[in-house]
C-alpha positions in Angstrom: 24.3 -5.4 -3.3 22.0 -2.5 -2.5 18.5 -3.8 -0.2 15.9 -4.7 -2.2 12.1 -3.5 -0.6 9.6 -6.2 -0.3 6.0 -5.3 -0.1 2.7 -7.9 0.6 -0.7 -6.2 0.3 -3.6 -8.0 1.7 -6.6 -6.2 0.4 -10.1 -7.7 -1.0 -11.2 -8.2 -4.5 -12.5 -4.2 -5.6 -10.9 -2.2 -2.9 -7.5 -2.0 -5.2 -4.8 -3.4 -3.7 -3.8 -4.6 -7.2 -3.9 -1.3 -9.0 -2.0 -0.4 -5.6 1.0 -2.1 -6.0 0.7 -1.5 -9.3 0.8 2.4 -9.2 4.0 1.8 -6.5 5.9 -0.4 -9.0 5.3 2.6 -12.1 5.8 5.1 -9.3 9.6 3.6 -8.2 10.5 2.0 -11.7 9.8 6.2 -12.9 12.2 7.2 -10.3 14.8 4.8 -12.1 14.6 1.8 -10.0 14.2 -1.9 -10.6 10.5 -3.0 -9.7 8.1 -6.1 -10.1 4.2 -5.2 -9.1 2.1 -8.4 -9.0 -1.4 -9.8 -8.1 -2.1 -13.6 -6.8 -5.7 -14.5 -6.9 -7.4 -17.1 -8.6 -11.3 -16.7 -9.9 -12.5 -15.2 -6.6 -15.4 -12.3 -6.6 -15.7 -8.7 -5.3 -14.9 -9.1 -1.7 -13.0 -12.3 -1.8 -9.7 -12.1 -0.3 -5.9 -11.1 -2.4 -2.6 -10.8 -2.0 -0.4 -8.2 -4.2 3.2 -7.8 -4.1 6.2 -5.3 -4.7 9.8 -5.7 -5.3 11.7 -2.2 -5.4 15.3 -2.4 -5.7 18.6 -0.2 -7.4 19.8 -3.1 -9.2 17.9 -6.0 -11.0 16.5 -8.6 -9.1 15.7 -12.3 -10.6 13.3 -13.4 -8.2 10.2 -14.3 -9.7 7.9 -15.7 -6.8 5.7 -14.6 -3.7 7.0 -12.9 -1.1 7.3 -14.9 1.9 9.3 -12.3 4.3 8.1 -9.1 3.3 9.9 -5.8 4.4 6.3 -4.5 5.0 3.2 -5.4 4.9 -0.2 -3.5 4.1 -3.7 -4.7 5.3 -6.2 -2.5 2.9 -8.9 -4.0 5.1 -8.9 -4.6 8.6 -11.0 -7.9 8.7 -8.0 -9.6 7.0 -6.5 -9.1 10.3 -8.2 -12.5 11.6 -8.6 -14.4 8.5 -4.5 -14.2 6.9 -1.5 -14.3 8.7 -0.9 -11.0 8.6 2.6 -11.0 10.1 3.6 -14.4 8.5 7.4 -13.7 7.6 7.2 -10.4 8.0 10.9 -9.0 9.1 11.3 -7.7 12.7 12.5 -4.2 11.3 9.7 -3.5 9.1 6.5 -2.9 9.7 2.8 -3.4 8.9 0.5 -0.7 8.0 -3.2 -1.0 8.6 -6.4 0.5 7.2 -8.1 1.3 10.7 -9.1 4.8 12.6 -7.9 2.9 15.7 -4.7 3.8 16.9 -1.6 1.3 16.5 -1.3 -0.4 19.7 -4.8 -1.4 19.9 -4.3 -3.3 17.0 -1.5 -5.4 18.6 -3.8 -8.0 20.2 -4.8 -8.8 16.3 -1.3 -9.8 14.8 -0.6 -12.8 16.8 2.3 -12.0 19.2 4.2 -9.4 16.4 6.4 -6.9 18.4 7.4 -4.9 15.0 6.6 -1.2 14.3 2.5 -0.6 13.8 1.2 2.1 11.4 -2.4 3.1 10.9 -4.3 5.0 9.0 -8.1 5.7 8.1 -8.1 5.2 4.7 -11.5 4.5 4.3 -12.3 8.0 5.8 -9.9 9.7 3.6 -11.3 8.5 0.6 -15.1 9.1 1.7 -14.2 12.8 2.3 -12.0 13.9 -0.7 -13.0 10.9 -3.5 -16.2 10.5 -2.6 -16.0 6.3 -2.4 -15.1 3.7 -0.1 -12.0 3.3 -2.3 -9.2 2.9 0.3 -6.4 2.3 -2.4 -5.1 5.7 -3.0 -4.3 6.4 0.8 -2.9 3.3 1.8 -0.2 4.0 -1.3 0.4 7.2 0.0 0.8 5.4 3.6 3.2 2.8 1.6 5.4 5.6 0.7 5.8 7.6 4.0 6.2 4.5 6.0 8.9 2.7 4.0 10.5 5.7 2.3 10.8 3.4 -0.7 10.8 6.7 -3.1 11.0 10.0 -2.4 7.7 12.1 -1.6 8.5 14.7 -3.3 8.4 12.7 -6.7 5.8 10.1 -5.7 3.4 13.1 -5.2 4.8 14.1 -9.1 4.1 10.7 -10.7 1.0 10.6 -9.1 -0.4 13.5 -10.6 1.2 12.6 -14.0 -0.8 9.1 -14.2 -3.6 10.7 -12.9 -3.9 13.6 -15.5 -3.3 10.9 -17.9 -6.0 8.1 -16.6 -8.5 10.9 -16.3 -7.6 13.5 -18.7 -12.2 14.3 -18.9 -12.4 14.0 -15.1 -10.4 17.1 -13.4 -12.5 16.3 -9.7 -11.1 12.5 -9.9 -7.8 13.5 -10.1 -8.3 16.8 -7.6 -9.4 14.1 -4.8 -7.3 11.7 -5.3 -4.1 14.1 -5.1 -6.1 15.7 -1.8 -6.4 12.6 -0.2 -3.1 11.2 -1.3 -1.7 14.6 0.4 -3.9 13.9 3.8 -2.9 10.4 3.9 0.9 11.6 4.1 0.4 13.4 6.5 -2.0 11.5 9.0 -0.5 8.2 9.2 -0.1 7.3 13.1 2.6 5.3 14.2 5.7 7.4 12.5 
């Protein structure tokens, strides 16, 4: 059996972790893989805490539950550090990947004895300087998809523009910053 990918995003309600793991699932089932994209939150607010997952596979998986020992796992805000577990189940050989200008080993303190592989990157940052918002969700998929090498770049970057063109066919600078800070995020994730 070929290794299935497992993928827990801890975000908070607006920042778009959801539409995240979404965008990964279309992304990877479009490159011909097997894929399941889900939220879990109940009625919570803007701001309240969620959890998103991924399964991304080569053959079909029947799983249909949370992810308990996720292959990687992706803080979209760095406050959940100290309100989830974080690192609960996640597997020594993946790795989490944090929205935070700090570098990875300063974070280690956070993530309650983990000895795994750290990534970082400032997504907020990113998405200030080429969307124009606090949106953090574009860079941290682009971080998802260096990190864990779940698809290749080459068409992520592809599909990405394609849903893009599509979503926001009357907004050209939408898609533009998105696709630059996509690009930027690749490229400045510490930790690799």
């Amino acid at each position: 059996m070929s290794k299935m990918v497992e993928i827990r995003w801890h975000g908070r309600g607006g920042q778009g972790a959801k539409t995240a793991s979404l965008l990964l699932a279309d992304a990877a089932f479009n490159t011909g893989k097997f894929v399941q994209g889900f939220p879990e939150y109940g009625p919570e607010r803007m701001g309240a805490p969620i959890t998103a997952y991924n399964r991304i596979s080569d053959e079909r998986c029947s799983l249909h539950c949370n992810i308990y020992e996720p292959d990687y796992v992706v803080i979209v805000d760095a406050t959940l550090l100290t309100a989830v577990d974080a690192t609960g189940g996640l597997k020594p050989d993946g790795g989490i990947i944090i929205n935070s200008a700090k570098e990875p080993e300063e974070l280690r303190p956070l993530l309650d004895g983990y000895e795994g592989r750290i990534y970082t990157i400032d997504a907020g940052k990113i998405a200030e300087e080429e969307i124009g918002r606090n949106i953090p969700n574009t860079p941290m998929l682009a971080a998802v998809v260096v990190v864990s090498g779940v698809i290749p770049e080459d068409e992520f970057l592809n599909d990405m523009e394609g849903s893009m063109k599509h979503k926001f066919a009357n907004k050209p600078q939408v898609i533009e910053g998105n696709m630059r800070a996509i690009k930027r995020s690749m490229r400045e994730v510490k930790g690799l």
